[in-house]
C-alpha positions as CSV (number, residue, x, y, z in Angstrom):
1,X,-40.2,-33.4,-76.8
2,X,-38.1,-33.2,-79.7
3,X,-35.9,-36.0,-81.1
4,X,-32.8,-35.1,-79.2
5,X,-34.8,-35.2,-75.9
6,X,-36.6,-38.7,-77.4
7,X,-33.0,-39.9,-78.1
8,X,-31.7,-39.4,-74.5
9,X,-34.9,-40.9,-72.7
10,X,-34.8,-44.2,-75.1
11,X,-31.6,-44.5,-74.2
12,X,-31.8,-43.7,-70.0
13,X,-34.1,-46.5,-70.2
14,X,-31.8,-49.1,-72.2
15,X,-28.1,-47.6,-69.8
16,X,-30.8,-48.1,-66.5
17,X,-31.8,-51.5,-67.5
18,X,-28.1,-52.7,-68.4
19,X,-26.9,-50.7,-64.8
20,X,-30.1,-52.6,-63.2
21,X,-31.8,-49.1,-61.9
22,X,-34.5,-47.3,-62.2
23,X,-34.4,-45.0,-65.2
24,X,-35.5,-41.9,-62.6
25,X,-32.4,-42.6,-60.7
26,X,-30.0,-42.3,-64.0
27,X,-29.0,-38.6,-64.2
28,X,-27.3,-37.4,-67.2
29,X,-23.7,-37.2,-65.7
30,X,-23.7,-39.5,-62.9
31,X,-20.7,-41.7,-64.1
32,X,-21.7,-45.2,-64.8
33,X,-18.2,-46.8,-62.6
34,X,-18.3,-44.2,-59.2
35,X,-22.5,-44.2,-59.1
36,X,-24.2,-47.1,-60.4
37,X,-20.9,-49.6,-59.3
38,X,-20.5,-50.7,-63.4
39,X,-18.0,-53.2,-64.8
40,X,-16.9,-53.3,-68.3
41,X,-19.0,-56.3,-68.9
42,X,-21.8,-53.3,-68.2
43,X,-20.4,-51.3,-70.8
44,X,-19.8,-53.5,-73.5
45,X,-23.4,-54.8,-73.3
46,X,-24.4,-51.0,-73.2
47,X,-22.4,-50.6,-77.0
48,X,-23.8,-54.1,-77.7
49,X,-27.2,-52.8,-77.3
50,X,-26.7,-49.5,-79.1
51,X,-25.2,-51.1,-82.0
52,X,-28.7,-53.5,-82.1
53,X,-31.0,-51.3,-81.8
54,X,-29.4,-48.1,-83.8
55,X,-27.8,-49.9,-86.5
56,X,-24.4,-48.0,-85.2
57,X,-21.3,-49.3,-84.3
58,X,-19.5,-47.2,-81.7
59,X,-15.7,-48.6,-81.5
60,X,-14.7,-50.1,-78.5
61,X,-11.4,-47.5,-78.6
62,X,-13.8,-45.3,-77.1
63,X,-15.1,-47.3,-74.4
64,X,-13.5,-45.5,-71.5
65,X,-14.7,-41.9,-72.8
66,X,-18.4,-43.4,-72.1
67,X,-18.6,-42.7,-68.3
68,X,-21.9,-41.2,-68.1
69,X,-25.4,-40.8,-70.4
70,X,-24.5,-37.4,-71.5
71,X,-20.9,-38.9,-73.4
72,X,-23.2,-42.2,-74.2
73,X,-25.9,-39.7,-76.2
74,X,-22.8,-37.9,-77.6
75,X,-21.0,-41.0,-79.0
76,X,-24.3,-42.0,-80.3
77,X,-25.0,-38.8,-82.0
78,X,-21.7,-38.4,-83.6
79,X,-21.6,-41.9,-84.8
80,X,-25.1,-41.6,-86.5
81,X,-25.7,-41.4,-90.0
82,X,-25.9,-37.6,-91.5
83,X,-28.9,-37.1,-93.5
C-alpha cells in the first residue's frame, strides 16, 4: 500500500466514524448527503477533524465541493504541504 492508498483508508475510517458507519460500507464516491443521510454539522466536523489531525486547513468556501471521499482525499491532497 503506498501512501496515497494509506491516505484514503485513514481517512475512510475518520469520514465513517463522523457519518456513523462502517468504514466497509464508505465507497469512494458514494456522496456523503444522498447515501449516508449527512448534515453540514457532519461536514464541518469532517474539516474539523482533518484540520486536527493533518495540520491542514481546508476553507470552508469549499465545503459543498466535499460530497464524497474521493473530493475529501482531493481537497486534502491539494491543500497539503509540497515537499
Amino acid at each position: 500500500m503506498n501512501s496515497d492508498e494509506k491516505l484514503l483508508e485513514d481517512l475512510r475510517e475518520m469520514v465513517a466514524e463522523v457519518l456513523e458507519v462502517e468504514p466497509d460500507e464508505l465507497t469512494d464516491t458514494g456522496d456523503f448527503v444522498e447515501d449516508y443521510e449527512a448534515d453540514s454539522l457532519r461536514a464541518i466536523e469532517i474539516l474539523a477533524r482533518i484540520d486536527k489531525q493533518y495540520k491542514i486547513e481546508i476553507p470552508q468556501t469549499e465545503l459543498p465541493e466535499l460530497r464524497n471521499l474521493k473530493a475529501v482525499h482531493a481537497a486534502l491532497t491539494r491543500h497539503a504541504p509540497q515537499g
